[in-house]
N, C-alpha and C positions, 0 to 999 in steps of 0.2 A: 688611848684618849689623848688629844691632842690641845695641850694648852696654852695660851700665851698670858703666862703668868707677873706680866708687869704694865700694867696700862693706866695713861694718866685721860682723864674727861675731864669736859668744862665745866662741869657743874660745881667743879670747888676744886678743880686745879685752876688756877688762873695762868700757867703757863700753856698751859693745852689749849689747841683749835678742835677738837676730837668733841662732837657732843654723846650723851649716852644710846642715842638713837642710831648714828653713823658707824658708831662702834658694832654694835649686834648687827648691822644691814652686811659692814667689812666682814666680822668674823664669819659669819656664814657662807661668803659669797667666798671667801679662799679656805674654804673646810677646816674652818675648825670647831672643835667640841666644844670648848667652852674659852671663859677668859675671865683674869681677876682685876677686878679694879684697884686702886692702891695710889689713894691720893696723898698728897701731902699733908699729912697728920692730922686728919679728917674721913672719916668714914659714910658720909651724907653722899657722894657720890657713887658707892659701891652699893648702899642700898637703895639709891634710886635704879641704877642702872639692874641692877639683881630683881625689883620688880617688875621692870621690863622683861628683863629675860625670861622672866616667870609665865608673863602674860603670854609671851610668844614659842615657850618651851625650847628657850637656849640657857644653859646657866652659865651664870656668873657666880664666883667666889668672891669673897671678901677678904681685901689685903689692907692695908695702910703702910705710905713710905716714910721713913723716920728720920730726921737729920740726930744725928746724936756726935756725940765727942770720939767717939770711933768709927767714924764714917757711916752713910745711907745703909737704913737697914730697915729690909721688908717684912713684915710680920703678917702670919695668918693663922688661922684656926681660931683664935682668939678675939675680941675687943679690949682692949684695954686705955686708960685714958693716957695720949700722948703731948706734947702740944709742938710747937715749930723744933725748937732745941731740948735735947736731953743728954743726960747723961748717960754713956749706952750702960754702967751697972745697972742705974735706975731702970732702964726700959729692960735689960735682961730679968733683971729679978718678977718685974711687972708680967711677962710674956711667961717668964719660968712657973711661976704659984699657979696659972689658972693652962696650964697644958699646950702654948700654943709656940709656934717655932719661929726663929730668927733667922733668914737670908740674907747673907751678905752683899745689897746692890753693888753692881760694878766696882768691885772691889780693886780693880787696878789703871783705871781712866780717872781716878784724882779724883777728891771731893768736897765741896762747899757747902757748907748749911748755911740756913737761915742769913741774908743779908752779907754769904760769905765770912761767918764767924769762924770756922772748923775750915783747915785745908790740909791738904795733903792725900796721904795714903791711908787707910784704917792698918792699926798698929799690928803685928802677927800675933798678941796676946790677946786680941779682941777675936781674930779670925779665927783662936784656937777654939772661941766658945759659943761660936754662930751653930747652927745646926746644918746651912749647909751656903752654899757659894754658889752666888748667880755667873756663871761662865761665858755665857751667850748674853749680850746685851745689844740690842737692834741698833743703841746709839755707840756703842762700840765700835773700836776701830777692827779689824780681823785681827792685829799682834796685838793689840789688848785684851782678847779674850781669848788667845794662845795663852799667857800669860797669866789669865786668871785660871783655864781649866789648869795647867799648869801647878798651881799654887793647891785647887782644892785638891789634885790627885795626891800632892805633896803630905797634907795635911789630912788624906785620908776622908773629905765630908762629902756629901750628897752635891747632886751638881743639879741646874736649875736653870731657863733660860727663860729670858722676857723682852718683848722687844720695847720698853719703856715708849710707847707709841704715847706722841701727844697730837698727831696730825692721823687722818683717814688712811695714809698712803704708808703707814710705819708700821701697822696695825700686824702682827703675825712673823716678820722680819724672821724673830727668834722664840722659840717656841720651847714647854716642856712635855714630855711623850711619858703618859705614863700605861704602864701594863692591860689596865681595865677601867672601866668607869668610877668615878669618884660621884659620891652620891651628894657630899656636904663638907662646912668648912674645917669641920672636924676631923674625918677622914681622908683630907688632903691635908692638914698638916702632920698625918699619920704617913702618908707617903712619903712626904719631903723626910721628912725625921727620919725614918729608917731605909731612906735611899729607895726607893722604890720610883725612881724616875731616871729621864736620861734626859740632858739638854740637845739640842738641836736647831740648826737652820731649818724654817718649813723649807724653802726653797727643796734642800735637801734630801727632805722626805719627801717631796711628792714628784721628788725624779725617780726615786728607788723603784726595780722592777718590780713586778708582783711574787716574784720569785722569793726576793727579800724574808717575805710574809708567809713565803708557804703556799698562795692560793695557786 
């Protein structure tokens, strides 16, 4: 199953040109299975765009991206209440009580929250307690997500790829491959948590022979 697990829309990212509609038309048209939305501390875009998907039998998951004091961090399986800045204990402990897992966004392209309060790196004490590390990130340089696979292989976490698409043309860039179909938001963050995925360029995947696969 092939996913691109970091996508911003306009329906309440306001930095995105991406609307919920152009997205499902994109992800389809470069095969992919599904895709999570994950707006900025806001979840009203992922479940508009997840009713769509519904209506047209593509899923969508449900993410939200978080600016906190330890750098951007994705969150899914869960809802929990977030708001522009947090503290990432605060958000850890909030994500940790009700089962749901922490992704480390771009962890090593440098980070700004909210109005550019928070800059720099996320600290390796923070890294040590994410659940796993985005490695692929579409808005990535290719030596910064050397860098990051780098860091999670170091640190031993699940690895994760998204292509933080906020335009039609970014949509897929970087993608996460996981074993079988994921039914709900529950049981993918049952994947990510126990590593049961692999980051990837789509590009990448969809040059592989068929050989690759077995068929």
């Amino acid at each position: 199953m092939i996913v691109d697990l970091h996508v911003h829309t306009n329906h309440s990212s306001f930095c995105s040109q991406l609307s919920p509609g152009e997205l499902l038309v994109r992800a389809k048209m470069i095969g992919l299975d599904a895709v999570a939305v994950t707006e900025h501390s806001v979840y009203s875009g992922a479940h508009i765009t997840c009713e769509m998907g519904l209506a047209e039998g593509f899923r969508v998951f449900k993410g939200v991206e978080v600016y906190t004091t330890g750098g951007d961090m994705l969150v899914f399986g869960t809802e929990v209440e977030v708001c522009p800045d947090m503290e990432f204990e605060e958000l850890l402990q909030a994500v940790r009580e009700v089962g749901g897992v922490i992704v480390a966004a771009h962890p090593t392209r440098g980070y700004w929250g909210h109005h550019r309060k928070y800059k720099g790196f996320p600290p390796r004490e923070v890294l040590e307690r994410v659940d796993a590390i985005e490695t692929l990130n579409g808005g990535c340089s290719y030596q910064e997500n050397v860098q990051a696979t780098r860091l999670a292989t170091e640190l031993g976490l699940p690895q994760v790829g998204g292509s933080d698409a906020h335009s039609v043309s970014q949509v897929g860039r970087c993608v996460t491959v996981f074993p079988r179909p994921i039914q709900g938001d529950d049981e993918l963050a049952r994947f990510i948590r126990e590593g049961e995925c692999v980051a990837a360029y789509l590009d990448g995947i969809l040059t592989l022979p068929d050989t690759v696969s077995g068929e």
